[in-house]
Every structure is written in C-alpha cells, then in structure tokens.
N, C-alpha and C positions, 0 to 999 in steps of 0.2 A: 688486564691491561688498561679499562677503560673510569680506574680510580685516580689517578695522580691528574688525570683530564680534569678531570669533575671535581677536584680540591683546587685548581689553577683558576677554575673557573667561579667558584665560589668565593675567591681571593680576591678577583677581578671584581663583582661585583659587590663584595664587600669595600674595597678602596671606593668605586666609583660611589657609590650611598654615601660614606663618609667625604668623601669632596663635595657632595651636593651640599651636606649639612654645613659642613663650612663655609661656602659662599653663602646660604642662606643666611647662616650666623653674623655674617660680616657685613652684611647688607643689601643682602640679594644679588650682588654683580650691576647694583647702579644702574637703575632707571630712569638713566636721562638725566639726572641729579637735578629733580624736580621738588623730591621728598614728599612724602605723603601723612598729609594731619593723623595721628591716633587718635584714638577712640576719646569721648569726649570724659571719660575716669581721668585723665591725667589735665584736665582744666578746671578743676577746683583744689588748689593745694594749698588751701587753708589748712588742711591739716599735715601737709608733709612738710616735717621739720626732720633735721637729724643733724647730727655733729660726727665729724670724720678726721681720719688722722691725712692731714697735707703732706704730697711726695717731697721729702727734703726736712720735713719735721713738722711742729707746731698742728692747732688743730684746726678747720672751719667748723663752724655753725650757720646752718641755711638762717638763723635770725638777723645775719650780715646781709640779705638782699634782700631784707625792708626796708621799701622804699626806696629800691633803686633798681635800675633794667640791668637786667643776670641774663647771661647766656648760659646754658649746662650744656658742653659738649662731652655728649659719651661715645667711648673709646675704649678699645685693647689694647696691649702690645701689643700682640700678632697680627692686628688685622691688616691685611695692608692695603685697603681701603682707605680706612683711620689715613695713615700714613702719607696717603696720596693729599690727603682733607688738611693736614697742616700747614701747607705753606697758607692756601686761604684763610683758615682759622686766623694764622698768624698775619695777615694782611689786614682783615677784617678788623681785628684786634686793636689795630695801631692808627687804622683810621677812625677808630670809635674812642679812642683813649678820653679817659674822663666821662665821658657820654655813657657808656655800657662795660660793665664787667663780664669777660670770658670767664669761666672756671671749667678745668679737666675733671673730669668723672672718669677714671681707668677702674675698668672693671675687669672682671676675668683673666684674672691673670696674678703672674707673683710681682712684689714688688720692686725685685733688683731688673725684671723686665719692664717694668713700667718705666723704672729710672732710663734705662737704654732707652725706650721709645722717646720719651723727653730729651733726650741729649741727641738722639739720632734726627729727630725732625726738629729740633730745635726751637721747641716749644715754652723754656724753661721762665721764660718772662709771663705768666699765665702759669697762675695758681691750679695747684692739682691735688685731686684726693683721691685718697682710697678705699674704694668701693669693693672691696676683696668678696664678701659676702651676697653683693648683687643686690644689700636691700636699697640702693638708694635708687638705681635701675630699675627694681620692680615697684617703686613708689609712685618714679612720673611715668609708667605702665611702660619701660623700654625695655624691649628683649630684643634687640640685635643693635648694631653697631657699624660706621656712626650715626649718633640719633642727635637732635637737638632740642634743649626745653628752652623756648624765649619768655622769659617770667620779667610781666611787665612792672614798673613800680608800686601800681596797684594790686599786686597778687594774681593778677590772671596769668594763664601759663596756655602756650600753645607748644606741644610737642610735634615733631618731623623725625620721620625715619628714615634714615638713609644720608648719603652723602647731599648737598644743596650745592657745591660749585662756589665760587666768589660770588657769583653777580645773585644767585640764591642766597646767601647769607646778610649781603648787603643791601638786598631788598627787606627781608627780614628784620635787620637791624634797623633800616630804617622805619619801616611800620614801629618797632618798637618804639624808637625815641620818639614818633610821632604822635602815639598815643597816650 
C-alpha cells in the first residue's frame, strides 16, 4: 500500500528541484535588480571575437564594436524575466540612439522561439543573434539570464547578471558613454 505514496512523493520533489533550477537559470528571481559584476574573466575581451547568424538573417561580427559602446543583452525565449527586461531594454535603447548600440544574444533556445520572443516583447528594432551553441555566453563568462556586457569603446567590458531595471541600465549606460 505504501508504494504509489513514495512514487507521488518522489515526483513532487523532483518538479520542485527542477523549478529551482529554472529560476536559478533565469536569473535567480531578481535581486532587487541591482545586478551583480562577474568575475573579472569576462573584463578583458581582447580576445573574444566571434561572428553569428542575426534573428531575421544576415550575419554580426563582434569586430563591428570597435570603437564603439555595445551593450550585449543576454536573453532566452522562455525566460520570463528576459521578458519583463524588454520594455527597459527597449526604452533604454531609444534614449541612447546614436550614442550606444543594444544587440540581443538569445541563447538557449530554438530559433522559431527566439523569433516569437522578438515579436512578442517587441524587440525587433535591436539587432539579434544566435547564440544556439552558448559559446558567446560562455565567452563573456554568462550562465544565466538576463545578463549584461557593457563593452566600452576602448575594449573594456564590464558584465551584470541578472535583470538591472531602467534606472540600472540607464546608469550603466551612462558610465559608458562617459567613459
């Protein structure tokens, strides 16, 4: 009698483990959206270059933000974190127009879902690539999502994990064009 207990219950704590990992994945469940600098491997990227295939076609090359302030927002479909982060993104964006380029990083995920996430948060003005493989992710040392690389026109790069808010992005943004 006391089998079908003990499978129900095995069940349960397997669902709950995998919902941890998912918030974890997705950004922790947002810490004040403060964001917090990584480790200082992802502040010399003199050597990370890479070329990727853009959502909608054509390709990027990271040697297009030489010499100029890049933001890398990395992003899932699924997260719905990511999700919450795009109307700021996209605010951010437009107040910085000419000053700083946005570009999407969609990682972890297929592509016809990355297309949905872009049409759904309405993203689509703000270049996006595909990261399908996770190595441009694990270059600027980013494993959860969303993260941010601020790469200054000089090459230095300061990464944030986790969501930052408008007035975090905008502070951010502003350090950049400042420096």
């Amino acid at each position: 009698g006391s089998q079908p207990m003990r499978s129900t219950r095995v069940r349960v704590i397997s669902l709950t483990a995998g919902l941890m990992l998912t918030l974890a994945a997705c950004g922790g469940g947002g810490g004040g959206g403060t964001g917090e600098a990584a480790s200082s491997a992802a502040a010399s990227p003199a050597g990370v270059t890479f070329k990727a295939a853009k959502l909608g076609g054509g390709t990027l090359s990271s040697s297009s933000f030489k010499g100029k302030d890049t933001v890398l927002w990395f992003w899932a479909p699924w997260c719905t974190i990511c999700r919450g982060e795009a109307p700021n993104v996209n605010a951010v964006a437009d107040a910085f127009k000419g000053k700083v380029q946005i570009i999407g990083i969609a990682g972890r995920g297929e592509v016809p879902a990355m297309d949905g996430f872009v049409s759904d948060t309405k993203t689509g003005a703000l270049t996006h690539v595909v990261d399908d493989s996770g190595a441009i992710w694990s270059s600027y040392g980013v494993a959860a999502q969303p993260s941010f690389a601020f790469i200054n026109d000089d090459g230095t790069v300061k990464v944030f994990i986790g969501a930052l808010g408008k007035d975090g992005l905008t502070k951010q943004m502003n350090a950049l064009v400042a420096s």
